[in-house]
C-alpha positions in Angstrom: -17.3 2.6 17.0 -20.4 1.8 15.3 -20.4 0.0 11.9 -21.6 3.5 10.3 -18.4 5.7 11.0 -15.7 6.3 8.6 -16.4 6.4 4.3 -18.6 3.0 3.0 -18.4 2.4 -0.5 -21.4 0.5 -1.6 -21.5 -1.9 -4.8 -19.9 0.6 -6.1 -19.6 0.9 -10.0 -18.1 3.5 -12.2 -18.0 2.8 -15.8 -16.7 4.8 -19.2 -18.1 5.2 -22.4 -20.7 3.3 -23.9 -20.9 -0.2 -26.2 -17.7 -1.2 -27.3 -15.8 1.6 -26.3 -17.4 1.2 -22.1 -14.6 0.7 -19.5 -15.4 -0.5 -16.0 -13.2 1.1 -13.9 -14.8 0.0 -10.8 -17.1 -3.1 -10.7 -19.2 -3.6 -7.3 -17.0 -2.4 -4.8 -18.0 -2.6 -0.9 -15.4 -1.0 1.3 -15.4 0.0 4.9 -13.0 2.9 6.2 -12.8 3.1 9.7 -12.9 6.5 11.4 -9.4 7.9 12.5 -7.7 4.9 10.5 -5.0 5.4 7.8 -6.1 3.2 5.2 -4.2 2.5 1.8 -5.2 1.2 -1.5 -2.7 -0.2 -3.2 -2.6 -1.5 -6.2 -0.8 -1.1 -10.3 -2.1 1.7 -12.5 -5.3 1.2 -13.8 -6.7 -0.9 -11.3 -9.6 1.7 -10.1 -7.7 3.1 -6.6 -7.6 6.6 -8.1 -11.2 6.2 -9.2 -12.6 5.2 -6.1 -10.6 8.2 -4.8 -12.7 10.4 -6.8 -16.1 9.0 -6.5 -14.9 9.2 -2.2 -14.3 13.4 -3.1 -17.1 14.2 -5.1 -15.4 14.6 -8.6 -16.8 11.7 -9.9 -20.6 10.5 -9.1 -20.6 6.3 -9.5 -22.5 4.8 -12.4 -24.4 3.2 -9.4 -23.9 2.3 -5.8 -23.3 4.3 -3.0 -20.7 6.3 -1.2 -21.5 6.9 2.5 -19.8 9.5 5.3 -20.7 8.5 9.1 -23.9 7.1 7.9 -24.9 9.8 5.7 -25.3 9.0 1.9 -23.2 11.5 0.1 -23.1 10.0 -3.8 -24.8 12.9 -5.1 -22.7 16.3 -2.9 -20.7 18.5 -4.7 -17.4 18.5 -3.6 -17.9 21.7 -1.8 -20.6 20.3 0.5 -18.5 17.7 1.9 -16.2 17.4 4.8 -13.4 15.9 2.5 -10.2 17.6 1.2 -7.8 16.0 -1.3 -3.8 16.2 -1.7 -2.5 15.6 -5.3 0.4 14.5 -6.7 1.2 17.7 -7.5 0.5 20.2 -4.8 -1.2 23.0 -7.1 -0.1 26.0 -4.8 -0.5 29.6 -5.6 3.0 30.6 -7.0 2.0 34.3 -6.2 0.8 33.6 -1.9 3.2 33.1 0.8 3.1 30.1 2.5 0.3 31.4 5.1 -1.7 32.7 2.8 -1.3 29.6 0.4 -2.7 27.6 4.2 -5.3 30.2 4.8 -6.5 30.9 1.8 -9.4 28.3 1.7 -10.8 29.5 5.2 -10.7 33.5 3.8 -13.3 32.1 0.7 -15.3 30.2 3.1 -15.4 33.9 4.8 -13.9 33.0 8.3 -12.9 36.3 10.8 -9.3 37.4 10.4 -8.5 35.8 13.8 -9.7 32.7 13.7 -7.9 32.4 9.9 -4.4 33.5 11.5 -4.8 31.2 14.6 -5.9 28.6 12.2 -2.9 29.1 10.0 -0.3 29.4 13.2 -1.4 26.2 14.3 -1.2 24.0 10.9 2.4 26.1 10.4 3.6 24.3 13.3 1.8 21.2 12.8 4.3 20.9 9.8 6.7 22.4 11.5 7.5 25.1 9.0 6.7 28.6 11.2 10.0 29.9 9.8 8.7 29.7 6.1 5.5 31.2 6.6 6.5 34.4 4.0 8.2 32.6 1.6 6.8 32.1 -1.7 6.2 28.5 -2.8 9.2 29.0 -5.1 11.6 29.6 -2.2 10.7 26.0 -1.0 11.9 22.4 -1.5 9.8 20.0 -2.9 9.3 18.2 0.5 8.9 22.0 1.9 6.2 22.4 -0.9 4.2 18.9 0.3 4.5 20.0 3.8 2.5 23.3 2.4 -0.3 21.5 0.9 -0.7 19.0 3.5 -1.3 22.1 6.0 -3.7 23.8 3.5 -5.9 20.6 3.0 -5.8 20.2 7.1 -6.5 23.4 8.0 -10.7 23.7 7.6 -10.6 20.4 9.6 -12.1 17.8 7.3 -13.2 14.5 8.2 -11.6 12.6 5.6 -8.2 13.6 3.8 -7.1 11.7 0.5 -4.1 11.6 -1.1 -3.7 10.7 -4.1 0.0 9.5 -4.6 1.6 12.6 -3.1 5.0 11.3 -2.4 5.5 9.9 -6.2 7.3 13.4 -7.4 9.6 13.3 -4.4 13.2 11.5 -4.4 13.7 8.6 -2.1 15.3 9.9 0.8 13.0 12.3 1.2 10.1 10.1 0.2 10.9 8.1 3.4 11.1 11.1 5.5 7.5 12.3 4.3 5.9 9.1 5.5 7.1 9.3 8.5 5.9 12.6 8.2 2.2 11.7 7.1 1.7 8.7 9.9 2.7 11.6 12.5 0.6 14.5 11.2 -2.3 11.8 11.2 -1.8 10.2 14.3 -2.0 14.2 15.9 -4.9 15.2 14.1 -7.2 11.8 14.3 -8.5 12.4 10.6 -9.0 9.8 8.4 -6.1 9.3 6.0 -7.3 7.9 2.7 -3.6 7.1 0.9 -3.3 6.1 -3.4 0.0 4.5 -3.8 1.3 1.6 -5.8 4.0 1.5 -3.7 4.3 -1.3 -1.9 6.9 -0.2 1.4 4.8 3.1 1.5 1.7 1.0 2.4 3.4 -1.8 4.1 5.1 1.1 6.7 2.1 4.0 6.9 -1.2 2.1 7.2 -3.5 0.6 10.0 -4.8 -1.4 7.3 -4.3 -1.9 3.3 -6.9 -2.8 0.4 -5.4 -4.0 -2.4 -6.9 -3.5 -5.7 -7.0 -5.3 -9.3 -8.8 -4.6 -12.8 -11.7 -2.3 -10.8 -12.1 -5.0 -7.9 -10.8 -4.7 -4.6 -9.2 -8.5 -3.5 -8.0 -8.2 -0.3 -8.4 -5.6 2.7 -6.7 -6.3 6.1 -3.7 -4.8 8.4 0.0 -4.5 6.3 0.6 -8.1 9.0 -2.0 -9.8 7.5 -1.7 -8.6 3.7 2.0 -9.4 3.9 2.3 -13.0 5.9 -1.2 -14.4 4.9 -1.9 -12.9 1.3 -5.5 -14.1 -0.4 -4.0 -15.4 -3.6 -1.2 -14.9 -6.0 -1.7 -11.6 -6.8 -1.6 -10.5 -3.3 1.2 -12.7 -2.6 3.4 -11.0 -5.5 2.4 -7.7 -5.4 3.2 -7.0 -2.2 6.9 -7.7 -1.1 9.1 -10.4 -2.4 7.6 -13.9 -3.1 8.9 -17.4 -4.3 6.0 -19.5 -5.9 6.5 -23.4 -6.2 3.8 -25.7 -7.7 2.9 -29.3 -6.6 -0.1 -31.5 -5.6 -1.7 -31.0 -2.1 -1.7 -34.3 0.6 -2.9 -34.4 3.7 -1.2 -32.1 5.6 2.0 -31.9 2.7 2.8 -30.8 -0.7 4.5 -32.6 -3.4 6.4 -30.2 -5.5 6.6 -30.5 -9.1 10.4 -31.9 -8.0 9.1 -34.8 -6.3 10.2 -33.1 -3.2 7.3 -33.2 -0.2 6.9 -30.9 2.2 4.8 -30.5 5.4 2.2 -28.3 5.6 1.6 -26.1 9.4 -1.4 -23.9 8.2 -4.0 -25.7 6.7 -5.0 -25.4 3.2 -8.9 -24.0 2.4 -8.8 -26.5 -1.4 -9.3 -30.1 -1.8 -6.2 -32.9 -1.2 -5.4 -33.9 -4.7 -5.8 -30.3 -6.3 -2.9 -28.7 -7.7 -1.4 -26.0 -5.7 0.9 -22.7 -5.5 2.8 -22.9 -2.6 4.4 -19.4 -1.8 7.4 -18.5 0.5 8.9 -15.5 1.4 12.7 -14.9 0.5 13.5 -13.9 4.5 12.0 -17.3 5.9 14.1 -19.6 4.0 17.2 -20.6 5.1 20.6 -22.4 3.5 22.2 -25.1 4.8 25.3 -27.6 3.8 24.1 -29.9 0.8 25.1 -33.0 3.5 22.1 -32.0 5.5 19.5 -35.0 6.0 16.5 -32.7 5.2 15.8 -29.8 2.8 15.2 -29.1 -0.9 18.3 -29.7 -2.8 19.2 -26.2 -4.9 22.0 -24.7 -7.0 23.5 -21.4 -6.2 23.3 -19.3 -9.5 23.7 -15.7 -8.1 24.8 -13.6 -5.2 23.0 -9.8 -5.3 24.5 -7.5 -2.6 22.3 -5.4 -1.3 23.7 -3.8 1.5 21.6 -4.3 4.7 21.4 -8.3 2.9 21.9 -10.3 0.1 20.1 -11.9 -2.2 21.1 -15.3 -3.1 19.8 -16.8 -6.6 19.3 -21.0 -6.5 17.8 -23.0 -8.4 16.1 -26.6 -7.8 15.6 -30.0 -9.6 13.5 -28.8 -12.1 15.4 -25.5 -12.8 12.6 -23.4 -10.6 14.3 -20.4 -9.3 14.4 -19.3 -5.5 15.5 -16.2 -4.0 16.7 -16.4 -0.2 17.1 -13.1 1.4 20.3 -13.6 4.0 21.8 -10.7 6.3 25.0 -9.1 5.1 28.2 -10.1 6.9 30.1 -7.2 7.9 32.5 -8.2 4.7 29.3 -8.0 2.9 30.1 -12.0 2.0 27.5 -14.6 1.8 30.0 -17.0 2.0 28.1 -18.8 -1.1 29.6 -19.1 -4.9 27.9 -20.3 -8.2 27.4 -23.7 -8.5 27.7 -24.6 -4.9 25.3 -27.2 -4.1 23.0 -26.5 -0.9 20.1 -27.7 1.0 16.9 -24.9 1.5 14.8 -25.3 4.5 11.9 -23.2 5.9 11.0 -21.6 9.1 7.8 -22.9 10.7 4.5 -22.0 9.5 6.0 -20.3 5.8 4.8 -22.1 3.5 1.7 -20.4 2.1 -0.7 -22.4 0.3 -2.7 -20.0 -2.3 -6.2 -20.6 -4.1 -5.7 -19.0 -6.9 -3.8 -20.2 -9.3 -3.3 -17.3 -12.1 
């Protein structure tokens, strides 16, 4: 795969309004979508996903910069003229069409023969598996039934590229989880380039070959859900995505002193100076308790007990009143076996402490 496949994003910059009144919603973004990947960007509202999005589909042109397809600059092409198609949030279909015609109905304006339109439509009907509610109305159809429909539609002239801009946000979360399954299967068969919006964390930690994760118009990090998840670039990163206790301390030589006094060894090496203060974070699952008799460990304070389920979360709090959360699989009682107040000892499974640059 040469470095020209897929959608490049170059310095790109998209700004609103003038003087005072200008917004940047993207500043100088460089991004490189692989061909055939399913790539995410992630990130809270307002922090340029959505526009990038747009500037990838042709509704928005960038203030400067570049957007590339397979090599070809496209900044300037209508949305008509390129080989992109786009799923919304809300799936727009025509209440008034069946289902097939709904699918088919973009290949009958671009003038395709009859039979190549009804093969066309047979074969994105069972790509979503819904051949038995091809002459229903989209009224007749569930709200997952409905996605499935505008999923097919947006496949069916065979783009390159297919964004989706949060499409899973109206459904509830049952079927929410269902549908990405769903997605990762429907573009795993047809090879096309998935281009996902979401601020939802799980759906980009469990869909995507590889996540960028966006903030205030900039994107921070870009790597595999792996790599986003167990070696984040800085805080941000770190607490946006999943669960994350943050302590604070002085680096050493291979240690941290926490703001407890406690010192802890360090496995991964840290990219800042020794003698700089750091943000040490560690991820609820990769702590574990153990009696307050034990030689080692930091010393805590059960405060809570959340049941969850599938686990628990257990509330502590150290010396100086900094609050953990340690993530512990339910007993089949559903008991921790931990009250308020017990006293415990915290250690931490090899290589989870996380030293982090950034310090906002």
């Amino acid at each position: 795969m040469s470095d020209q496949d897929g959608v490049e994003a170059k310095n790109a910059r998209k700004e609103y309004g003038t003087g005072q009144e200008k917004v940047v919603a993207l500043d100088d973004v460089s991004i490189k979508i692989r061909r055939g990947e399913f790539f995410t960007l992630l990130g809270p509202s307002g922090c340029g996903k959505t526009t990038l999005l747009r500037l990838i589909a042709g509704f928005e042109t960038p203030t400067s910069g570049q957007i590339l397809l397979d090599g070809v600059d496209i900044t300037y092409d209508p949305p008509n003229r390129r080989p992109v198609n786009t799923v919304f949030q809300s799936y727009a279909l025509f209440p008034h069409l069946s289902v097939a015609r709904n699918i088919g109905f973009s290949l009958e304006m671009q003038g395709r023969p009859a039979a190549e339109v009804s093969k066309t439509v047979d074969q994105m009907l069972a790509l979503v598996r819904m051949e038995a509610m091809a002459d229903r109305k989209p009224t007749q159809l569930s709200g997952g039934q409905q996605q499935r429909v505008a999923l097919a539609r947006a496949l069916a002239p065979q783009p390159k590229v297919l964004l989706l801009d949060e499409p899973l946000s109206a459904l509830d979360l049952k079927l929410r989880k269902e549908m990405q399954s769903e997605l990762k299967r429907l573009q795993l068969e047809t090879g096309i380039t998935f281009i996902f919006v979401t601020h939802d964390q799980e759906e980009a930690l469990t869909m995507s070959d590889r996540i960028g994760v966006m903030r205030n118009g900039s994107v921070l990090q870009i790597g595999s859900p792996r790599e986003i998840y167990t070696r984040p670039s800085d805080r941000f990163v770190a607490s946006f995505i999943g669960e994350t206790n943050f302590l604070t301390g002085i680096l050493g030589n291979g240690t941290v002193t926490l703001d407890t006094g406690d010192t802890l060894p360090l496995e991964t090496p840290a990219k800042v100076a020794v003698g700089a203060k750091v943000t040490v974070a560690i991820r609820p699952e990769q702590i574990r308790i153990a009696a307050s008799d034990g030689a080692d460990g930091l010393a805590a304070t059960v405060t809570d007990s959340v049941y969850f389920g599938t686990d628990t979360h257990c509330h502590l709090a150290l010396a100086d009143g900094t609050e953990v959360v340690v993530r512990l699989q339910s007993s089949a009682t559903g008991d921790a076996g931990l009250s308020r107040g017990d006293q415990v000892k915290l250690t931490f499974e090899p290589g989870a402490l996380m030293v982090l640059e950034d310090q906002a």
